[in-house]
VOPA-660186 format. One record per residue (C-alpha): residue number from 1; residue in one letter; x, y, z. Coordinates in steps of 0.2 Angstrom, whole numbers, plus 5000, padded with zeros to 4 digits. Last residue first. Layout:
BEGIN
<rec><n>NUM</n><res>A</res><x>X</x><y>Y</y><z>Z</z></rec>
...
# end
This chain:
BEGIN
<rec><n>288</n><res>X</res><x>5316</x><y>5140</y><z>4616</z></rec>
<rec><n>287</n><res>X</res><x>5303</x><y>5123</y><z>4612</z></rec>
<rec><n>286</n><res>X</res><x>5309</x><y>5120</y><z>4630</z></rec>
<rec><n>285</n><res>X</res><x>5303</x><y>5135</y><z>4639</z></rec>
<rec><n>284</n><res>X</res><x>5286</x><y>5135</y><z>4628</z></rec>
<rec><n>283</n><res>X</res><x>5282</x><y>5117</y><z>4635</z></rec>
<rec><n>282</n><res>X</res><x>5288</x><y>5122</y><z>4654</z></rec>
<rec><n>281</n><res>X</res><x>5275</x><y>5136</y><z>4652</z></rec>
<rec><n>280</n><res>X</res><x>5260</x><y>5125</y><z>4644</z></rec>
<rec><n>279</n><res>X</res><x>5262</x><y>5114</y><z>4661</z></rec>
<rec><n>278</n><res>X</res><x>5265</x><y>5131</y><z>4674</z></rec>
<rec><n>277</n><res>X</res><x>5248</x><y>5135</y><z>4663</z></rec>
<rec><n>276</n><res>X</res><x>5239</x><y>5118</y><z>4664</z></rec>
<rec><n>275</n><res>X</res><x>5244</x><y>5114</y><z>4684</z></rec>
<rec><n>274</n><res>X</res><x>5237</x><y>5132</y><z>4686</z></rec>
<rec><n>273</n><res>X</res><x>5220</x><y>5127</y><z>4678</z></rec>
<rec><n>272</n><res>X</res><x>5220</x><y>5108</y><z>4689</z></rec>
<rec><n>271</n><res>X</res><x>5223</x><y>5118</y><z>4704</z></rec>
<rec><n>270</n><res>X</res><x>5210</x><y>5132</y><z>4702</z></rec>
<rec><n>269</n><res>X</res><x>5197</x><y>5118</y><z>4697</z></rec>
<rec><n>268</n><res>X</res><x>5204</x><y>5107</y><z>4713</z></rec>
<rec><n>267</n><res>X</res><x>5200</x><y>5124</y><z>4723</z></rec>
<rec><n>266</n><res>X</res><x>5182</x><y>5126</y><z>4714</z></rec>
<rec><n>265</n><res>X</res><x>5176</x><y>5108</y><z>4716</z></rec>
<rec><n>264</n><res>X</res><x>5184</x><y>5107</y><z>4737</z></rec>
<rec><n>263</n><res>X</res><x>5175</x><y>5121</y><z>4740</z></rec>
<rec><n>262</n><res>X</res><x>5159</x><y>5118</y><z>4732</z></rec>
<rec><n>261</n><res>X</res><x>5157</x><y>5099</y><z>4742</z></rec>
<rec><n>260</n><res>X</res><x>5163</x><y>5109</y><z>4758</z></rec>
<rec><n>259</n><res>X</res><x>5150</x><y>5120</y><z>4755</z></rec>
<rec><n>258</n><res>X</res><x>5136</x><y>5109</y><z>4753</z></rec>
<rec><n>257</n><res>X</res><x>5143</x><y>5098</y><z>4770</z></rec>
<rec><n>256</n><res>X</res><x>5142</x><y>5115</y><z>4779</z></rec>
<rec><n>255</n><res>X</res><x>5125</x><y>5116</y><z>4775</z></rec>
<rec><n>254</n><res>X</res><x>5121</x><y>5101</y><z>4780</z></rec>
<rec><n>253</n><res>X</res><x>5133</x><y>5105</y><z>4797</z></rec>
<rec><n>252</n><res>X</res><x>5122</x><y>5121</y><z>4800</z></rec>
<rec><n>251</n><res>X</res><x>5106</x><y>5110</y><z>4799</z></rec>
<rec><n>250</n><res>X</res><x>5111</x><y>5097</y><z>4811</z></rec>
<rec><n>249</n><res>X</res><x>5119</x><y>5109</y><z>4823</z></rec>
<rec><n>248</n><res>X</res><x>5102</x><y>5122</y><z>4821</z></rec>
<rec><n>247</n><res>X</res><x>5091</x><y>5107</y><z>4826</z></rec>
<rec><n>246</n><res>X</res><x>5104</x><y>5100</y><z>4839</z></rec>
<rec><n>245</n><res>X</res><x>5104</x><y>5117</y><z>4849</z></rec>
<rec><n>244</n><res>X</res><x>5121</x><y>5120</y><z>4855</z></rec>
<rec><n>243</n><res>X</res><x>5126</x><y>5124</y><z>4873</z></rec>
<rec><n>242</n><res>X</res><x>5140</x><y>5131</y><z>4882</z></rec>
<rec><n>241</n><res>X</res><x>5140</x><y>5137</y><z>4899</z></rec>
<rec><n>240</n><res>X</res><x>5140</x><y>5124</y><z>4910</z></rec>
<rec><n>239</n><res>X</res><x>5150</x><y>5111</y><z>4900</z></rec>
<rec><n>238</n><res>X</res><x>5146</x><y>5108</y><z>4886</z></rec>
<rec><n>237</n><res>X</res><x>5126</x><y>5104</y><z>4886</z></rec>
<rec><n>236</n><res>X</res><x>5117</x><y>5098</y><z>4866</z></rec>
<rec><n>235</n><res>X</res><x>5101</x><y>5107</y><z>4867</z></rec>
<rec><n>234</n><res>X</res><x>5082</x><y>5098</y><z>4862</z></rec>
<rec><n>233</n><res>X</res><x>5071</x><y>5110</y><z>4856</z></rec>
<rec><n>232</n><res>X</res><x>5063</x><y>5099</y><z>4843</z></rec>
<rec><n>231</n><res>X</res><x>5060</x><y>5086</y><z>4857</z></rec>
<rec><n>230</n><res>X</res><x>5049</x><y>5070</y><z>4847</z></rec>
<rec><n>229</n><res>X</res><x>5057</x><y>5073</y><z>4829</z></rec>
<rec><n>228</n><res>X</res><x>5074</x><y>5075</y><z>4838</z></rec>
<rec><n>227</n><res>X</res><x>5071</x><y>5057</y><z>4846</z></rec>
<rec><n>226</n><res>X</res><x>5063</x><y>5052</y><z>4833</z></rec>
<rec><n>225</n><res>X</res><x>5075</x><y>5056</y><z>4821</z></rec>
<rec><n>224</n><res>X</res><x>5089</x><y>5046</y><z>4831</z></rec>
<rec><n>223</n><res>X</res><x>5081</x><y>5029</y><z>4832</z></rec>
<rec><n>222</n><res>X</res><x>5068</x><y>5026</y><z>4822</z></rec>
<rec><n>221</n><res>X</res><x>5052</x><y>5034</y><z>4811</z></rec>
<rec><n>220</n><res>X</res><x>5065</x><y>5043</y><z>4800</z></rec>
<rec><n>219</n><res>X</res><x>5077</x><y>5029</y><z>4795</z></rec>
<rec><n>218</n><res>X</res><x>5094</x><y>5035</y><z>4796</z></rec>
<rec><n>217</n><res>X</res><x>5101</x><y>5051</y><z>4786</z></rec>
<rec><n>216</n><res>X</res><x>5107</x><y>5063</y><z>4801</z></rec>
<rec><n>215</n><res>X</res><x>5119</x><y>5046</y><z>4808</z></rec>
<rec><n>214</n><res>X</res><x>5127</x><y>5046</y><z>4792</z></rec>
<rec><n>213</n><res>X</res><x>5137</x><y>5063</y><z>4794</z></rec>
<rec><n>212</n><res>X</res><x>5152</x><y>5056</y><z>4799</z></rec>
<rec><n>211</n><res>X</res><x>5152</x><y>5044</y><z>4787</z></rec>
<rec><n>210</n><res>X</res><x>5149</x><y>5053</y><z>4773</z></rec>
<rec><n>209</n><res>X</res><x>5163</x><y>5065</y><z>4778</z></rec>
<rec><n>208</n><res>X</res><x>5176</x><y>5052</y><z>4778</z></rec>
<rec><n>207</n><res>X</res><x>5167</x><y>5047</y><z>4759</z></rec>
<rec><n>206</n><res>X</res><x>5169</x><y>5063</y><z>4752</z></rec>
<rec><n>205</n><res>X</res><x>5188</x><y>5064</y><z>4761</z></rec>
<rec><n>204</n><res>X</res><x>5193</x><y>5078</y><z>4772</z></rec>
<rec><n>203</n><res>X</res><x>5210</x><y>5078</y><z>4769</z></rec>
<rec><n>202</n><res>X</res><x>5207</x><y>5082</y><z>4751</z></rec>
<rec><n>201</n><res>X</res><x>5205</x><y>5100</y><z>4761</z></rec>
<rec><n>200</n><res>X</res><x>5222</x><y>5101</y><z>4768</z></rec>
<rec><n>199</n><res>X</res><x>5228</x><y>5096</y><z>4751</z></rec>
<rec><n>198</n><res>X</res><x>5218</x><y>5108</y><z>4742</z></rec>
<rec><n>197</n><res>X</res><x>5227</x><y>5122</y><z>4751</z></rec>
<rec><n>196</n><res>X</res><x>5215</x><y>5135</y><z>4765</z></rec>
<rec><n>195</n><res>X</res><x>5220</x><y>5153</y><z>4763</z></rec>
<rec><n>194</n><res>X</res><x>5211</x><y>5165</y><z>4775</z></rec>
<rec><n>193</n><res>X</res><x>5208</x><y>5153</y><z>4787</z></rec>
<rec><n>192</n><res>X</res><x>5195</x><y>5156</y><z>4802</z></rec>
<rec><n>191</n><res>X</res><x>5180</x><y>5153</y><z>4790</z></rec>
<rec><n>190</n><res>X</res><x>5186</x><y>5136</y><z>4781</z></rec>
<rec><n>189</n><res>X</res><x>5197</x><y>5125</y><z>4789</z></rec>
<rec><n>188</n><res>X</res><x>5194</x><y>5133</y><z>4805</z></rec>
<rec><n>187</n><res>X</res><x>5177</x><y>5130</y><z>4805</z></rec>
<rec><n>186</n><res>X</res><x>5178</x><y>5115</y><z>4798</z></rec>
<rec><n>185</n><res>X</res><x>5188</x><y>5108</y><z>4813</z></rec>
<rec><n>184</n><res>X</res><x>5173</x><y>5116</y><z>4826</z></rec>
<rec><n>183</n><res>X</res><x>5159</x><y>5109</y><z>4813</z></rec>
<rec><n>182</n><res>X</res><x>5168</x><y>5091</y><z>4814</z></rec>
<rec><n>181</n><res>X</res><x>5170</x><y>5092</y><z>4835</z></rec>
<rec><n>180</n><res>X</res><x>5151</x><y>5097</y><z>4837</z></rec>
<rec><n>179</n><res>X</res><x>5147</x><y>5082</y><z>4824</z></rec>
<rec><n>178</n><res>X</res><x>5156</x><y>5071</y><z>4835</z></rec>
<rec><n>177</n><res>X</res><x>5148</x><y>5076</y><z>4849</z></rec>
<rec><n>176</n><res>X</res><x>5131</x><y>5073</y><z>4841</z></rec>
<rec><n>175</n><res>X</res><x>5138</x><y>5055</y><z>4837</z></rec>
<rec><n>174</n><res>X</res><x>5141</x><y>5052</y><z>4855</z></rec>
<rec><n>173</n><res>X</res><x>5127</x><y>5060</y><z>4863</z></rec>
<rec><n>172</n><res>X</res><x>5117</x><y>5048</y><z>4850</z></rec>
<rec><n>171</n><res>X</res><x>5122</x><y>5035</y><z>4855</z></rec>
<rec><n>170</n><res>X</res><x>5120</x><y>5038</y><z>4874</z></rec>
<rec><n>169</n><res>X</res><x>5103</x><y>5042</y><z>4867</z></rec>
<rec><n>168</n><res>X</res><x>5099</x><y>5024</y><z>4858</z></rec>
<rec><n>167</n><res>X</res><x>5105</x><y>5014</y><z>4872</z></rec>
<rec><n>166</n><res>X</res><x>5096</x><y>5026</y><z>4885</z></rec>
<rec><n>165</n><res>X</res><x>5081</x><y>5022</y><z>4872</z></rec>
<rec><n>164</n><res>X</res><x>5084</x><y>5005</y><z>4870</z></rec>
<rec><n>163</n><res>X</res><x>5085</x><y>5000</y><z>4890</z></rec>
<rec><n>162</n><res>X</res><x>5070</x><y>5011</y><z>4892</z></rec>
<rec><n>161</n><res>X</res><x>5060</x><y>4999</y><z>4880</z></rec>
<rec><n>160</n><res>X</res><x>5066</x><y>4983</y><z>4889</z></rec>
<rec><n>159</n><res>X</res><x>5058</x><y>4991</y><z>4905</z></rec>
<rec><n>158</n><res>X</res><x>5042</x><y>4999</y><z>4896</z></rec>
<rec><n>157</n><res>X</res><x>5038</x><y>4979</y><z>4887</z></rec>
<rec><n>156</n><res>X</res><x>5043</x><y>4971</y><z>4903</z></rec>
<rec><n>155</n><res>X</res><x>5033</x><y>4985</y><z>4913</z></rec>
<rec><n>154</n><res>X</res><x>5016</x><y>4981</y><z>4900</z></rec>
<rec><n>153</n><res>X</res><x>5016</x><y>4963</y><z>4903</z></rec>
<rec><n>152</n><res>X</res><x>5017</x><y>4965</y><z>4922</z></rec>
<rec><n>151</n><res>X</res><x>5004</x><y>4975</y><z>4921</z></rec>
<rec><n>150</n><res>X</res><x>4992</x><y>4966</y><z>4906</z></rec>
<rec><n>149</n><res>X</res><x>4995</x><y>4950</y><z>4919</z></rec>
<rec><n>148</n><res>X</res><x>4987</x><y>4959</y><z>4933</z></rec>
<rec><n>147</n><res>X</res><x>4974</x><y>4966</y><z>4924</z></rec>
<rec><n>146</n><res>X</res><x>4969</x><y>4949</y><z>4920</z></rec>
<rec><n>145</n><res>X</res><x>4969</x><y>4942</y><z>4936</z></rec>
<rec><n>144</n><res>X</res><x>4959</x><y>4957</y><z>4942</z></rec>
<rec><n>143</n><res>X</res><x>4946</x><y>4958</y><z>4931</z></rec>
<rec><n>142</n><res>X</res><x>4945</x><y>4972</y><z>4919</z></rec>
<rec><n>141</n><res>X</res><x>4929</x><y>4985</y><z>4924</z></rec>
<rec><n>140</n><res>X</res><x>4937</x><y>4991</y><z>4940</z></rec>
<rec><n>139</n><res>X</res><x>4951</x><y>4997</y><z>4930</z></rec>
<rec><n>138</n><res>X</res><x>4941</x><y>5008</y><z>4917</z></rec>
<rec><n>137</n><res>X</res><x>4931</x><y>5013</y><z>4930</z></rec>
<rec><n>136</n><res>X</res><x>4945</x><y>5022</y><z>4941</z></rec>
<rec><n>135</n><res>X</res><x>4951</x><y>5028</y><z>4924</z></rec>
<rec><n>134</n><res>X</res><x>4933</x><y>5038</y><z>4920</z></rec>
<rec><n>133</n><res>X</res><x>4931</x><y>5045</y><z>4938</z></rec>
<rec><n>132</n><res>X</res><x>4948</x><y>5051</y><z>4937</z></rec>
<rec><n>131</n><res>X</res><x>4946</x><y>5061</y><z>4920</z></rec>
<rec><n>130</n><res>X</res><x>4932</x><y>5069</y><z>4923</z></rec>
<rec><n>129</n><res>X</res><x>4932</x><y>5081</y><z>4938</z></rec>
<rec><n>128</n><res>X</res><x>4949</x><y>5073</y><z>4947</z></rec>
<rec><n>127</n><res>X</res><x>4958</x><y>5075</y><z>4929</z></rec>
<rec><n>126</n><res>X</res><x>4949</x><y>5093</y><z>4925</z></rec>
<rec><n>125</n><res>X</res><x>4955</x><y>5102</y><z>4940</z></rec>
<rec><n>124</n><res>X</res><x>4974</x><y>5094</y><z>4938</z></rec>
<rec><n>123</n><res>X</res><x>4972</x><y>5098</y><z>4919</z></rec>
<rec><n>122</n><res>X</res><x>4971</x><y>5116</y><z>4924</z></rec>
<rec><n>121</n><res>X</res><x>4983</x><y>5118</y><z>4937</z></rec>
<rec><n>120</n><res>X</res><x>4996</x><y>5109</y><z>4922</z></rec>
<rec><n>119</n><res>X</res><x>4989</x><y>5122</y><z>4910</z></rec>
<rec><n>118</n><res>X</res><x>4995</x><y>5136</y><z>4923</z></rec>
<rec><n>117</n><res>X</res><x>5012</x><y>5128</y><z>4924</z></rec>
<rec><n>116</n><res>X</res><x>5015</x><y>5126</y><z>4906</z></rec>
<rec><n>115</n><res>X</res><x>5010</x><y>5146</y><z>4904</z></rec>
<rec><n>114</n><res>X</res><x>5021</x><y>5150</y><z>4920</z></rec>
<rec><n>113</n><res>X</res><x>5037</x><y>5144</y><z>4914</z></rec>
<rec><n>112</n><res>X</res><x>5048</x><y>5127</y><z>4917</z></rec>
<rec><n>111</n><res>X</res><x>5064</x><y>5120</y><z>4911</z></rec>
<rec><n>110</n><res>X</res><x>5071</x><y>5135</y><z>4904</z></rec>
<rec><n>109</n><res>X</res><x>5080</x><y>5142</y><z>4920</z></rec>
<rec><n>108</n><res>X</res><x>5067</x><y>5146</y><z>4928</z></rec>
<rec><n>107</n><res>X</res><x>5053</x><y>5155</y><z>4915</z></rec>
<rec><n>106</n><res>X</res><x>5042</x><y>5170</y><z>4915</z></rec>
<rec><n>105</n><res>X</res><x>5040</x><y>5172</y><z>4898</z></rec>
<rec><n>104</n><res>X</res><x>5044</x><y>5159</y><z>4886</z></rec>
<rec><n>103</n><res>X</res><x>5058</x><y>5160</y><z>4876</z></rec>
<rec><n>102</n><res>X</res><x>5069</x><y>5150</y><z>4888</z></rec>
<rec><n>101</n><res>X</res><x>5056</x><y>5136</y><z>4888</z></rec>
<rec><n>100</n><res>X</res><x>5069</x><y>5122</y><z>4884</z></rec>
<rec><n>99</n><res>X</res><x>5064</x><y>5104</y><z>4882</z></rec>
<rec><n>98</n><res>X</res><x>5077</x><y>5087</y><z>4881</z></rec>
<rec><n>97</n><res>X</res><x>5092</x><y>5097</y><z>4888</z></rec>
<rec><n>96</n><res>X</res><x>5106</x><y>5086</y><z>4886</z></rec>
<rec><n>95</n><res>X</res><x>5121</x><y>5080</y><z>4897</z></rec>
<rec><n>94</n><res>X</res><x>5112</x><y>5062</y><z>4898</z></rec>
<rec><n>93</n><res>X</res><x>5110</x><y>5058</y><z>4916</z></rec>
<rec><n>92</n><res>X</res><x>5111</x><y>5076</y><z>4922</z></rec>
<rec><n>91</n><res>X</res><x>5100</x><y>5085</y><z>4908</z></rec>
<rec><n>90</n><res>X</res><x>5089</x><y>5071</y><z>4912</z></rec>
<rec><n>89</n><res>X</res><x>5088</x><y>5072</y><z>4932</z></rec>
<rec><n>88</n><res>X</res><x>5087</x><y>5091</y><z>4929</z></rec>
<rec><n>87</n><res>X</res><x>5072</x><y>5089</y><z>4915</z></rec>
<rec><n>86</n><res>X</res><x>5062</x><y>5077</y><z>4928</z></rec>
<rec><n>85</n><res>X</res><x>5067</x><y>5089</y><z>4944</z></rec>
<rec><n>84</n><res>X</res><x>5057</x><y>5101</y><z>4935</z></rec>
<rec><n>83</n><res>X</res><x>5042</x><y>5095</y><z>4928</z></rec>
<rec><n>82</n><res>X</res><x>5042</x><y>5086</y><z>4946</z></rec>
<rec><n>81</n><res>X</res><x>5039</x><y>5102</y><z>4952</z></rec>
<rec><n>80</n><res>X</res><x>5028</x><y>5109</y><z>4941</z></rec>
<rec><n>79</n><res>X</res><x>5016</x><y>5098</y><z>4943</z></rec>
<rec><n>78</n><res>X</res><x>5016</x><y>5099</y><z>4962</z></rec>
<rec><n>77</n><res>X</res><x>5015</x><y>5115</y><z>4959</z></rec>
<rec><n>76</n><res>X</res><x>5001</x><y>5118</y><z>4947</z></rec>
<rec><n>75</n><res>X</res><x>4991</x><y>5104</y><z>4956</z></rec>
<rec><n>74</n><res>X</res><x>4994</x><y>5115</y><z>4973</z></rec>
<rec><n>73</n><res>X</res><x>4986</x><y>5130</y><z>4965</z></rec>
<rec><n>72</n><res>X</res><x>4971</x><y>5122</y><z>4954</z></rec>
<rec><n>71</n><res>X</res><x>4969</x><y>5110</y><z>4970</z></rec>
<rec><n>70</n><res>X</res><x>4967</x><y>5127</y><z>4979</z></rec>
<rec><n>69</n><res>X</res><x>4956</x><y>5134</y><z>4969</z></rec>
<rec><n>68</n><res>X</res><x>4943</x><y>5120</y><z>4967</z></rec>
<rec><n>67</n><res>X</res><x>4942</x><y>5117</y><z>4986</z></rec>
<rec><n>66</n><res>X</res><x>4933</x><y>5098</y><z>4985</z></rec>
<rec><n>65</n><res>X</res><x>4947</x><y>5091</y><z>4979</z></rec>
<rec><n>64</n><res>X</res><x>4962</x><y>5097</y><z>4992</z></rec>
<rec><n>63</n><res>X</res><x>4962</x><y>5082</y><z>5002</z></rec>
<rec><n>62</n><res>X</res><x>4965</x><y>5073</y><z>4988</z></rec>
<rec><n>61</n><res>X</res><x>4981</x><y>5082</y><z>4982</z></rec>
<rec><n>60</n><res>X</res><x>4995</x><y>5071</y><z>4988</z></rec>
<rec><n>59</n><res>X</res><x>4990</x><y>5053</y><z>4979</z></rec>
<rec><n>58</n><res>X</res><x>4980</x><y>5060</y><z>4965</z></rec>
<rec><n>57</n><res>X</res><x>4992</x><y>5072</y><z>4960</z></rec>
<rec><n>56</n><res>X</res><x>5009</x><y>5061</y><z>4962</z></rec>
<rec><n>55</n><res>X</res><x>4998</x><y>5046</y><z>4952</z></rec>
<rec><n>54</n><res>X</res><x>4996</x><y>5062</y><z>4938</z></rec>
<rec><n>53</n><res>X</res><x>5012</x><y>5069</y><z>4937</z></rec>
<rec><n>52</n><res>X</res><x>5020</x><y>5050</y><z>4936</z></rec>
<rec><n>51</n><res>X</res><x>5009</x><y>5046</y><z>4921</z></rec>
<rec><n>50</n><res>X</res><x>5010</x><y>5063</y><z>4913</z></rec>
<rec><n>49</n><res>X</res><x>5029</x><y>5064</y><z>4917</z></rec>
<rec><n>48</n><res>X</res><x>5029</x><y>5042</y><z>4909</z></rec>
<rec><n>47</n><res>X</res><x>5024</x><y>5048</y><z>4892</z></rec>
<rec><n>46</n><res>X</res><x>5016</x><y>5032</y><z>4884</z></rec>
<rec><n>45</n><res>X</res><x>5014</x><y>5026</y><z>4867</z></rec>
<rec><n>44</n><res>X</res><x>5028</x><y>5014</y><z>4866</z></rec>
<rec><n>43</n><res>X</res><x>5047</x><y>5021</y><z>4859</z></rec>
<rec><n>42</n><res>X</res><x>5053</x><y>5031</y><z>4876</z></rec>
<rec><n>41</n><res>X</res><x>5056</x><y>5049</y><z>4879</z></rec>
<rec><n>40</n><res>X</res><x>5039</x><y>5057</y><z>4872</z></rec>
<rec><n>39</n><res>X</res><x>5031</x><y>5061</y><z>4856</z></rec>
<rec><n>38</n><res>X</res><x>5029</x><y>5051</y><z>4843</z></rec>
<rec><n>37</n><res>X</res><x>5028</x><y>5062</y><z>4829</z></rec>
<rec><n>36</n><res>X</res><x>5013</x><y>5060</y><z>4815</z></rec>
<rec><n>35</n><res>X</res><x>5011</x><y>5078</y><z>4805</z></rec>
<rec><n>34</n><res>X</res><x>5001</x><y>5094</y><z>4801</z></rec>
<rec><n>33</n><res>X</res><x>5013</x><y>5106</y><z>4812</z></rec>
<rec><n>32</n><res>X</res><x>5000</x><y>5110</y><z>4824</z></rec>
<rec><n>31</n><res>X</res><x>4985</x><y>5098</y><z>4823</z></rec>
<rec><n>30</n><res>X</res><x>4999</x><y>5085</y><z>4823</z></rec>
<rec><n>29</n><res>X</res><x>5009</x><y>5092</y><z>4838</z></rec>
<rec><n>28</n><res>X</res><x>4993</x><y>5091</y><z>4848</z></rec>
<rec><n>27</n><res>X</res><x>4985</x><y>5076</y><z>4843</z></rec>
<rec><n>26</n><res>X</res><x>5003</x><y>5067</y><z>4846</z></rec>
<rec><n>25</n><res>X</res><x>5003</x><y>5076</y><z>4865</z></rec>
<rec><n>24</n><res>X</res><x>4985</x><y>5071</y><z>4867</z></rec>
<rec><n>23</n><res>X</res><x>4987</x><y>5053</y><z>4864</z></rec>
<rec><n>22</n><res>X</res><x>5003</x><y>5051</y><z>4872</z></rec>
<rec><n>21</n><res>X</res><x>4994</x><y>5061</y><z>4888</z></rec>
<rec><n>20</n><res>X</res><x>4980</x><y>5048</y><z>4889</z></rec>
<rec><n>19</n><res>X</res><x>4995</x><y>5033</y><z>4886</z></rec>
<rec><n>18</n><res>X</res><x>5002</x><y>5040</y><z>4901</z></rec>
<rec><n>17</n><res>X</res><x>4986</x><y>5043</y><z>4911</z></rec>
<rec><n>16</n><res>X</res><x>4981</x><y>5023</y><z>4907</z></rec>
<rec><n>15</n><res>X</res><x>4998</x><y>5018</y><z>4913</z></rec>
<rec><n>14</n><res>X</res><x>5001</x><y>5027</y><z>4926</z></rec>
<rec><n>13</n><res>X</res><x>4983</x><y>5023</y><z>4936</z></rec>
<rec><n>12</n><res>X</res><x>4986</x><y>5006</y><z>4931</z></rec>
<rec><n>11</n><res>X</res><x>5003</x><y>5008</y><z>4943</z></rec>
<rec><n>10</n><res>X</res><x>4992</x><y>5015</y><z>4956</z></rec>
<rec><n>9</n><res>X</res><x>4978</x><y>5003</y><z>4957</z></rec>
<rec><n>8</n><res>X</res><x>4989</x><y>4988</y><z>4957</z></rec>
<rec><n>7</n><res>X</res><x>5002</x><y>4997</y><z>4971</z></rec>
<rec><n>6</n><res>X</res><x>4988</x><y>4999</y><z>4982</z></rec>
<rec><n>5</n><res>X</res><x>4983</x><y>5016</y><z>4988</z></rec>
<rec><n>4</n><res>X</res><x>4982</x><y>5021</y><z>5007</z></rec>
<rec><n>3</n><res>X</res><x>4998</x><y>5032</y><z>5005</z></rec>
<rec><n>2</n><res>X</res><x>5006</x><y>5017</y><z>4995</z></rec>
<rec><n>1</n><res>X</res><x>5000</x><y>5000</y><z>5000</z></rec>
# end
């Protein structure tokens, strides 16, 4: 028993919230940018911070229930809270800021602002208005063997699911890094040189560069792009005071890729044109 609840009742709870939140999160983004994301950390239709929000609501707001503006006020909080603590924990385990409301007014340190907050006091009304009455009869309509076997089911699926995400993620760290390093070196090959040779750019092969940049042409619906698709703001963390947003990393290093591509063409043209002249030169020496 958790505060009075049992652990059955609570982890379904999760579960059909989560899902609920999936739902509206994917409806939202599509209605919005008019196209299918999977929204959330993990691959499954679930996103555990509306599942944990709403268990932590129900189990420390009941008292408050009946008084309408103060569950509004705590149920902002509370949500706010663990909106907080759940982008510190990730931007700590995974050196990454996964949502960043630093253009919103009103924000802390971009991982919460009032306008989130003030939806999250008004989902906290509406969830023990409707939406509690609706999941606590959902779950007393499934047996209770059954429902048992659909849990423990559904947290192997979410616990082999985690393991591939923080695969896919640490991953993904990785080949961001590398990207960061690429886009540092061609920087300096390109904008922070005044004269760069042919040779030192030959060094940066077509293929080597392929390779490098393979991780931003994988499926879309997998791995990599869903992770960006699902957290468009998502910031790659250097240290405390550097950061880089992955969107405008990717899309600086594609067009970085295009002018690499040009560069390397016209210098091997110049080259090629010199080696013809100094050529026709040595020619016109000897017939002398």
């Amino acid at each position: 028993m958790i505060l009075g609840e049992s652990a059955y009742d609570l982890l379904m709870m999760f579960y059909l919230f989560a899902c609920a939140g999936w739902i509206y999160e994917c409806t939202f983004v599509f209605l919005r940018d008019r196209k299918p994301v999977n929204r959330g950390f993990l691959i499954g239709p679930i996103l555990p911070l509306y599942g944990f929000g709403a268990v932590a609501v129900y189990l420390f707001l009941r008292p408050f229930c009946r008084i309408p503006t103060l569950l509004y006020v705590m149920g902002m909080v509370v949500a706010t809270a663990l909106e907080y603590v759940t982008g510190w924990i990730l931007e700590r385990c995974f050196h990454t800021k996964w949502w960043d409301y630093s253009e919103e007014p009103y924000n802390f340190q971009g991982r919460v602002a009032l306008i989130p907050s003030l939806f999250w006091g008004v989902l906290s009304l509406v969830m023990f208005d409707f939406l509690l009455p609706m999941a606590e009869a959902a779950i007393g309509s499934i047996p209770r063997r059954a429902g048992e076997v659909l849990l423990g089911a559904a947290l192997v699926v979410t616990a082999a699911d985690l393991c591939y995400t923080v695969i896919t993620i640490i991953n993904l760290r990785k080949q961001l890094e590398r990207l960061y390093v690429l886009k540092k070196e061609l920087d300096l090959l390109f904008w922070e040189r005044s004269e760069t040779s042919l040779k030192e750019l030959l060094k940066y092969s077509a293929s080597e560069l392929s390779e490098r940049l393979h991780f931003m042409k994988r499926n879309p619906w997998l791995g990599n792009r869903r992770i960006l698709d699902a957290f468009p703001k998502m910031r790659l963390s250097f240290g405390k005071r550097e950061s880089v947003s992955v969107r405008e990393l990717i899309s600086n290093m594609r067009a970085r890729a295009e002018d690499f591509s040009e560069n390397v063409r016209e210098k091997r043209e110049a080259w090629e044109e010199g080696f013809k002249v100094r050529k026709a030169s040595i020619f016109e020496k000897r017939e002398k």
